[in-house]
C-alpha positions in Angstrom: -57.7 85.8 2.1 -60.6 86.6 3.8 -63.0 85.7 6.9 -66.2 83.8 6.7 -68.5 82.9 9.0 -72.3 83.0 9.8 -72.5 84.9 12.5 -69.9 87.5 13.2 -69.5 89.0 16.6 -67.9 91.9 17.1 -66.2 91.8 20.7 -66.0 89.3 23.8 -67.2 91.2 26.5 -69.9 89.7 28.6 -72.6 90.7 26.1 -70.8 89.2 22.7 -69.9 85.8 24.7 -73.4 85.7 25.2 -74.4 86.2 21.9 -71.8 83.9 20.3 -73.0 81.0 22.7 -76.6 81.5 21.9 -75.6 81.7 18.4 -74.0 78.6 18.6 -76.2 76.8 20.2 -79.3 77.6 18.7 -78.2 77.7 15.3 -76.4 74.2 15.3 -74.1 73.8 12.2 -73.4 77.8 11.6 -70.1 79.4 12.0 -69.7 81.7 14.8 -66.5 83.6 14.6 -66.0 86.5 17.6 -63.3 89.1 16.9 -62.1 90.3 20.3 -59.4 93.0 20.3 -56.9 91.4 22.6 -56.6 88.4 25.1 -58.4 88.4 28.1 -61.8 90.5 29.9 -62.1 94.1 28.4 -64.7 96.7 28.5 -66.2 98.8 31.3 -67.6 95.9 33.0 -64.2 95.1 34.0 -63.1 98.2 35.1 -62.6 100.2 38.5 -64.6 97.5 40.4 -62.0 96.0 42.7 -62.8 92.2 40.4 -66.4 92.3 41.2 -69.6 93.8 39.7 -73.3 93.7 40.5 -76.1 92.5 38.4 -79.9 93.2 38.9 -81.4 90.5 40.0 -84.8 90.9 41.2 -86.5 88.3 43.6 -90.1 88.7 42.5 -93.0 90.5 40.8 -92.8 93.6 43.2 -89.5 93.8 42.7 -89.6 93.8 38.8 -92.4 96.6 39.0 -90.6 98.9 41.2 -87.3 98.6 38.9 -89.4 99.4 36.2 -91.2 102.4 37.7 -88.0 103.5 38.4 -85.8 103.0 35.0 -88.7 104.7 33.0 -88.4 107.7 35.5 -85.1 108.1 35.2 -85.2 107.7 31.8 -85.5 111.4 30.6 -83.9 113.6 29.2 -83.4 110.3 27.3 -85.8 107.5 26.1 -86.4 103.9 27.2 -88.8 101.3 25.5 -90.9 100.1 28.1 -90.9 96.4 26.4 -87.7 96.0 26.2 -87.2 96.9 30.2 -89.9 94.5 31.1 -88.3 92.1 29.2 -84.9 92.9 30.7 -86.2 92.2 34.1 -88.4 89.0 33.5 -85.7 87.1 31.3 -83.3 87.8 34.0 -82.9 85.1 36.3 -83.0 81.8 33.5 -80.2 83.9 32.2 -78.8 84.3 35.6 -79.1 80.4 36.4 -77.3 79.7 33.4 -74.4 81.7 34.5 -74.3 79.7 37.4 -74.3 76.7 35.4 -71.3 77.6 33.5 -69.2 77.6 36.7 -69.9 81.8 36.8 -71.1 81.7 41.0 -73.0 85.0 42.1 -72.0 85.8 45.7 -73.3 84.4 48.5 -74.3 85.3 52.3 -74.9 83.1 55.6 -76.5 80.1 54.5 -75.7 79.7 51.3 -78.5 82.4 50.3 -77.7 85.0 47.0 -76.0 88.0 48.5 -78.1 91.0 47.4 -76.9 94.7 47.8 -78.9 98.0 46.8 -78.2 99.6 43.4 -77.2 103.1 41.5 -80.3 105.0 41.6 -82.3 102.4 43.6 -81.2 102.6 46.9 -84.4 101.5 48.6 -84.3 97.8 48.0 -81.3 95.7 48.0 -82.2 94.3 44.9 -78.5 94.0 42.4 -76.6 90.2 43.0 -72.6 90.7 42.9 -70.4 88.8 40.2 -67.2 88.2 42.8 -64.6 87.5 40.4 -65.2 89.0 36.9 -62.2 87.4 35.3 -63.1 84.5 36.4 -66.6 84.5 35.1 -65.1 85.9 31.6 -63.1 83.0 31.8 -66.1 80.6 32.5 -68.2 81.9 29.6 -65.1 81.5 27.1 -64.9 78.1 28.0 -68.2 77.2 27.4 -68.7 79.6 23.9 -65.3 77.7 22.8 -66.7 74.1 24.0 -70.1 75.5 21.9 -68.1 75.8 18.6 -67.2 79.1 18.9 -64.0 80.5 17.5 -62.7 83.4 19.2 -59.8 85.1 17.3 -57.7 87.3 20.2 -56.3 90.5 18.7 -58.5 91.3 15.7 -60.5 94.4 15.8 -63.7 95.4 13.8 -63.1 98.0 11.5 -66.0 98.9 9.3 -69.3 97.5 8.5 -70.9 97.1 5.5 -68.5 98.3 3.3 -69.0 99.3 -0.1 -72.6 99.3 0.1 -73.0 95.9 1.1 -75.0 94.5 3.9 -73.6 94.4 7.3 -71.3 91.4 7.0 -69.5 92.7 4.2 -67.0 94.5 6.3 -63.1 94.6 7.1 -61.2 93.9 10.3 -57.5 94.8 11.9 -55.6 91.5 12.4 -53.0 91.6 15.1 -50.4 93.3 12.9 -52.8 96.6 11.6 -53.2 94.8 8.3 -57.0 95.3 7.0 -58.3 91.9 6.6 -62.1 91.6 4.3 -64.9 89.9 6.2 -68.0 88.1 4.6 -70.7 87.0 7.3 -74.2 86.6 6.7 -75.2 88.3 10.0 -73.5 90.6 12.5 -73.6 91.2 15.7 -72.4 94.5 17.4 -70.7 94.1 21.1 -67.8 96.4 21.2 -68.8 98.5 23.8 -69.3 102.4 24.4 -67.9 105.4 23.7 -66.3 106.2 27.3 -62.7 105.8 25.8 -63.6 108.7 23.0 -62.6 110.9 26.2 -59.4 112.1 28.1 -60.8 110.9 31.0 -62.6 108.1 31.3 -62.2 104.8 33.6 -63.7 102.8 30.3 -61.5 99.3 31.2 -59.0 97.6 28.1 -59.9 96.8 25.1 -62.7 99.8 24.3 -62.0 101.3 20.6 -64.7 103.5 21.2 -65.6 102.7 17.8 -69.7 101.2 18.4 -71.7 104.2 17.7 -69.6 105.0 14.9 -69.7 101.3 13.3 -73.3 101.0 13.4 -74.1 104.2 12.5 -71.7 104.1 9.0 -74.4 101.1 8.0 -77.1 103.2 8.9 -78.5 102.3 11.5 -80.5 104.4 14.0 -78.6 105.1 17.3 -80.2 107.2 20.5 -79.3 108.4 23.8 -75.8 108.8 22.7 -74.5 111.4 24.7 -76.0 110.0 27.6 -72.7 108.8 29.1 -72.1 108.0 33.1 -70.3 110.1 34.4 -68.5 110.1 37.5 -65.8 112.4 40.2 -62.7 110.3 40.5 -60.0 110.9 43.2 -56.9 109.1 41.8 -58.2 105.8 40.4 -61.6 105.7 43.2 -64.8 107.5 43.1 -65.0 110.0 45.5 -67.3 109.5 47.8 -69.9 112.2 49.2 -70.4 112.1 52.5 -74.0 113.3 53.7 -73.2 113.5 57.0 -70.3 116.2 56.3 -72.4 118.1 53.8 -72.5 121.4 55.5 -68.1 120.8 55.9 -67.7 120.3 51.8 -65.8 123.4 50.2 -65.1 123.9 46.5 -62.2 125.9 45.7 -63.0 127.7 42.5 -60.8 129.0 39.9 -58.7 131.5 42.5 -58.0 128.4 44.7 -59.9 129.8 47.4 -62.1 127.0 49.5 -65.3 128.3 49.9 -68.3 126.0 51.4 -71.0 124.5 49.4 -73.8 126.7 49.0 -76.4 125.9 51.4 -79.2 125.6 48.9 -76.8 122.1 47.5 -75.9 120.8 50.7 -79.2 118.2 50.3 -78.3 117.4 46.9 -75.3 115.1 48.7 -77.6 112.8 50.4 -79.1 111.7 47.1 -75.8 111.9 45.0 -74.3 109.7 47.3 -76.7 107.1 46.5 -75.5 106.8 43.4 -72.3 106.9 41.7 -72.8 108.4 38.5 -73.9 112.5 37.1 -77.5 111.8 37.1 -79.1 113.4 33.7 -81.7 115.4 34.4 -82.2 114.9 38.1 -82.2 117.7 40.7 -78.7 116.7 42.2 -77.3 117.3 39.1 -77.1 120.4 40.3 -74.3 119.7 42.8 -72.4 118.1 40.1 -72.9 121.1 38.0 -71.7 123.6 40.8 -68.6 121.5 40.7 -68.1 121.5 36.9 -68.4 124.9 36.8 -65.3 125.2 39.1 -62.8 122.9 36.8 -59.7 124.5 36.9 -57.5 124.1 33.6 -55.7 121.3 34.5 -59.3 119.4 34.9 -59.5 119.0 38.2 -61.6 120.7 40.6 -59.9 120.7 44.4 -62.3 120.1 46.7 -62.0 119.4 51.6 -64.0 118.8 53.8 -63.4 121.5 56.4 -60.7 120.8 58.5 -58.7 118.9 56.3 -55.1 120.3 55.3 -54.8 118.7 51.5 -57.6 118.9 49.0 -58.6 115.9 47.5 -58.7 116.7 43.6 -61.7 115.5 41.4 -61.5 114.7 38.1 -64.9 114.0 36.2 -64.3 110.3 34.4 -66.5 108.8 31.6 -67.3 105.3 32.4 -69.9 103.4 30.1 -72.3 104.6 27.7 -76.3 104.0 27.9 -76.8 105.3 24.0 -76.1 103.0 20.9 -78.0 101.7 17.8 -81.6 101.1 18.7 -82.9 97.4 19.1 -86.2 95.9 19.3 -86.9 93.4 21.5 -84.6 90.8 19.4 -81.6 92.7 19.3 -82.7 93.7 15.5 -81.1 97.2 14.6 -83.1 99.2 11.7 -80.4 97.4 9.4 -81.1 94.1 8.6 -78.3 91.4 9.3 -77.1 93.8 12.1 -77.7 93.1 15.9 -76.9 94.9 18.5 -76.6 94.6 22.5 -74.4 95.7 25.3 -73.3 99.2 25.4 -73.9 99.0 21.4 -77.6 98.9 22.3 -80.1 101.2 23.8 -83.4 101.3 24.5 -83.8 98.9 27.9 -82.2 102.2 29.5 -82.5 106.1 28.7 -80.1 108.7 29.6 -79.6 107.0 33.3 -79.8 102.9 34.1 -80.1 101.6 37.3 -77.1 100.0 38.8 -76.0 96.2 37.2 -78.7 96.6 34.4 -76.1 96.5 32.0 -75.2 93.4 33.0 -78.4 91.9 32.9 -78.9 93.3 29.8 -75.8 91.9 28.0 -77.2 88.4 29.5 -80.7 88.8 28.2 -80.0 90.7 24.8 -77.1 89.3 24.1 -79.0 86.2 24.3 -81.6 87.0 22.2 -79.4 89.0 19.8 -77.6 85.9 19.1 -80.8 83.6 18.7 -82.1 86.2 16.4 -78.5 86.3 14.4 -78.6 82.9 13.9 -81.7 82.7 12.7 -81.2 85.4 10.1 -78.2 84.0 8.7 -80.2 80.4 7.7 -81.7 82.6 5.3 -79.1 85.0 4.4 -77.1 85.1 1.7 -72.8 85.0 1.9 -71.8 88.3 0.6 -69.0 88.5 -1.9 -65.4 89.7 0.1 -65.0 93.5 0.1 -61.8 94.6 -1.8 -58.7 95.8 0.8 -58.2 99.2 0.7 -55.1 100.5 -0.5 -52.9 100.5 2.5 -51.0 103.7 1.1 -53.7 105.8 0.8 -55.0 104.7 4.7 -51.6 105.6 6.8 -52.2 105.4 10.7 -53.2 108.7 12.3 -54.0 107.6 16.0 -56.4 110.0 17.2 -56.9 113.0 14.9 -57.4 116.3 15.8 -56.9 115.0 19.5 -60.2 113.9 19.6 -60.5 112.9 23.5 -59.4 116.1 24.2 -61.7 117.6 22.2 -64.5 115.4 23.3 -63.2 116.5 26.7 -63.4 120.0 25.9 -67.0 119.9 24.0 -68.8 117.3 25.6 -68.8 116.9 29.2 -72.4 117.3 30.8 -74.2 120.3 31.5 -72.3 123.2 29.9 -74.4 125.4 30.4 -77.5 122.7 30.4 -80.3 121.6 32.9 -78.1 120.8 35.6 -76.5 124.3 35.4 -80.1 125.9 35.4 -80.7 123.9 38.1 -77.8 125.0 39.8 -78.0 129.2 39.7 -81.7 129.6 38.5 -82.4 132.3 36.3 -78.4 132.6 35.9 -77.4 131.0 32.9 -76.0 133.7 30.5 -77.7 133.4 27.0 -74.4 134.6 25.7 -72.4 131.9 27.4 -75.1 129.2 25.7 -75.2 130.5 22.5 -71.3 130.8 22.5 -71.1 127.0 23.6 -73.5 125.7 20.9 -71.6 128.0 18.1 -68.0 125.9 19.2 -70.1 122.5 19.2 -71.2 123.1 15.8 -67.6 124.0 14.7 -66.4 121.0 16.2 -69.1 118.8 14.3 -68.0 120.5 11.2 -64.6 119.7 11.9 -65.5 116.0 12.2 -67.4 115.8 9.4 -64.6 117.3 7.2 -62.0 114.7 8.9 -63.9 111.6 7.5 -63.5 113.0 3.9 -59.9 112.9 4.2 -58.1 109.7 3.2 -54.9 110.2 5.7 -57.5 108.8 8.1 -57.4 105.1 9.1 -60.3 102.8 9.3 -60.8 102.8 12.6 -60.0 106.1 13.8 -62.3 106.9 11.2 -64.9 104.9 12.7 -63.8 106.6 16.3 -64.4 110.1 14.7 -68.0 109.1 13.3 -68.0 108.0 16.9 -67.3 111.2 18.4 -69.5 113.0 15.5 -72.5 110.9 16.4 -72.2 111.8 20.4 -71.4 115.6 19.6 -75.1 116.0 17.0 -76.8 114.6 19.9 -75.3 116.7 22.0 -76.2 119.7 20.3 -79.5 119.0 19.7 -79.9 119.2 23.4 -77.6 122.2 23.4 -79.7 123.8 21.1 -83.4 123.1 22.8 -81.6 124.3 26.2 -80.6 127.5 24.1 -84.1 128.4 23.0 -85.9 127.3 26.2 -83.2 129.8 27.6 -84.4 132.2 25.1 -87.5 132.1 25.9 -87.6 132.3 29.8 -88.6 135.6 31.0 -86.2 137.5 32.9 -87.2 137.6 36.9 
């Protein structure tokens, strides 16, 4: 027995919906089949929002050009294609007024007018919409991909891609029981989300494998910005907020337990981090988030008060959503033909930091457009003979080898000892400290890449670990430019 469809989508988040309904509907006639992991919303974009979740949604032309000013500058240390962000912000609102179509209602103010609110990393304009009910509009777009044609098959999980040297949709899946189940499809398209759930802590929402960076990659397809992950200080199951108003009253307790105040030379950095939720990559605040890093106790938390207050609150850092995956043109096309990509799978309409609700615009308009594209690939495409099952023997279930969140945890947290840190205590990162840090990375990626030779690993743990392996490389590339730029700084 065996699956067969068209288009295969791998996941029903708000991005793979999309895709399956534009797959449907444009390619009238083809089989769209969606594997989603379990029943119900999943993915970051349903988690730690309280039900709700904003969405860019710029009014006009000067809008649109000062969000894109913006997402290219905040782009670095990682890289964004300038077409596909323009694109991102003019195909917004048709795909915006189709939500609204669907019965999926953006919020509303006095008089009936969209209620707007300011974003992550753009606080100057209130220029992001607000989904109210996030189940419900999940709900609304499963309604409308299953009126379409769709089939959605609840509780079975992408596994591997292009297996056995085949093209993309020659691949295997999990049914709901763990049994491996072959898939023949004549295009693919990749929504399963980010690698947030790769880490002891993260606030990554149900259903995330963790799994995209490693499927896309094990059909070769080219991925970026993968260790480019948000980020964020959690206080039990909130973000803490920083108040700027009570900068000069923060103190940090370090690894003594003694609360000592924020150094003055941070006390600025609050006012911007507190326009914006997540670590920002490369920016100057980073260095208040690195000052508080660098204070972690080993339990992972870092106490911190504001002065006066008897109990410290205790911060724990939290991966959220990814902004890497496997590059796309403006289509959704991956470098692999018969493979899209969009959601947190895709990168490219975003570098290492996105402006807050672009993700969900961009699972709108990409997901769109990878579906469109997917459809149209598979009218030409050819139905690829079933893989064989692998011998269920020889793959036993090892759930998360060599505890890989808490190595991920351990190795791959942001700036240790990186920009931010430099930014943090100028001329005060230890060469030593660097080069010992990049030494344990590349022990730890050798150690991955020994784990996916072993056949006691399952398929989609293996998939997590090329996962993990494709987030640590691109971590240590950084580590090692940061290492030599170190190097070569001259001693004051």
């Amino acid at each position: 027995m065996s699956l067969e469809a068209d288009v295969l989508v791998a996941g029903a988040g708000f991005s793979g919906l999309r895709a399956a309904l534009a797959a449907a509907i444009s390619g009238r006639g083809l089989r769209v089949i969606v594997l989603a992991p379990h029943e119900g919303p999943g993915g970051s974009s349903f988690a730690g929002h309280a039900g709700s979740l904003g969405v860019l949604a710029p009014a006009d032309d000067e809008e649109r050009d000062a969000i894109l000013e913006r997402a290219l500058s905040i782009a670095h240390p990682g890289t964004a294609d300038t077409v596909l962000v323009r694109l991102l912000l003019e195909q917004g609102e048709p795909r915006l007024r189709e939500l609204e179509q669907w019965g999926v209602p953006l919020a509303t103010g006095p008089g009936g007018a969209r209620l707007r609110r300011s974003a992550c990393f753009f606080p100057e304009m209130a220029v992001a919409a607000v989904l109210p009910d996030c189940a419900a509009a999940h709900a609304a777009m499963l309604r409308v991909a299953v009126a379409a044609g769709v089939e959605v098959l609840p509780g079975f999980t992408p596994a591997a891609l292009g297996v056995e040297g085949g093209p993309p949709g020659s691949a295997w899946c999990l049914d709901p029981a763990g049994n491996v189940l072959p898939v023949r499809a004549r295009s693919v398209v990749l929504a399963v989300g980010g690698p947030a759930s790769l880490f002891a802590g993260n606030v990554s929402g149900t259903g995330q494998t963790g799994a995209g960076l490693g499927l896309a990659r094990d059909c070769g397809a080219r991925t970026g910005n993968a260790s480019f992950l948000q980020f964020l200080w959690y206080e039990g199951g909130q973000p803490f907020p920083f108040l700027p108003e009570r900068a000069h009253e923060l103190e940090v307790a370090g690894l003594d337990g003694v609360p000592t105040a924020l150094p003055r030379e941070l006390r600025h950095h609050v006012v911007t981090r507190a326009t914006h939720a997540p670590w920002g990559w490369g920016l100057p605040d980073a260095a208040l988030d690195a000052h508080l890093l660098a204070r972690m106790t080993p339990a992972g938390v870092v106490p911190v008060r504001y002065h006066g207050e008897r109990e410290p609150h205790l911060l724990s850092l939290m991966a959220q959503a990814g902004n890497g995956g496997a590059l796309i043109d403006a289509d959704g096309r991956t470098s692999v033909p018969g493979l899209f990509a969009c959601g947190e799978c895709a990168t490219g309409m975003h570098g290492a930091n996105r402006i807050g609700g672009a993700m969900v615009l961009a699972a709108q308009v990409f997901g769109h457009r990878a579906g469109i594209a997917a459809a149209l690939h598979a009218h030409s495409a050819l139905l690829p003979p079933p893989p064989g099952v692998p011998d269920a023997a020889e793959h036993p279930s090892v759930r998360h080898p060599l505890r890989l969140r808490e190595a991920m945890q351990r190795h791959c947290l942001p700036g240790l000892p990186g920009e931010a840190l430099q930014a943090a205590r100028p001329g005060a990162v230890e060469p030593a400290g660097a080069e010992r840090q990049r030494r344990e990375l590349e022990l730890f990626a050798e150690r991955l890449k020994a784990l996916l030779l072993l056949p006691a690993v399952d398929l989609l743990d293996r998939a997590r670990v090329l996962s993990c392996l494709t987030v640590a490389e691109h971590r240590l590339r950084r580590l090692r430019a940061e290492c030599e730029a170190v190097a070569l700084t001259p001693a004051p």
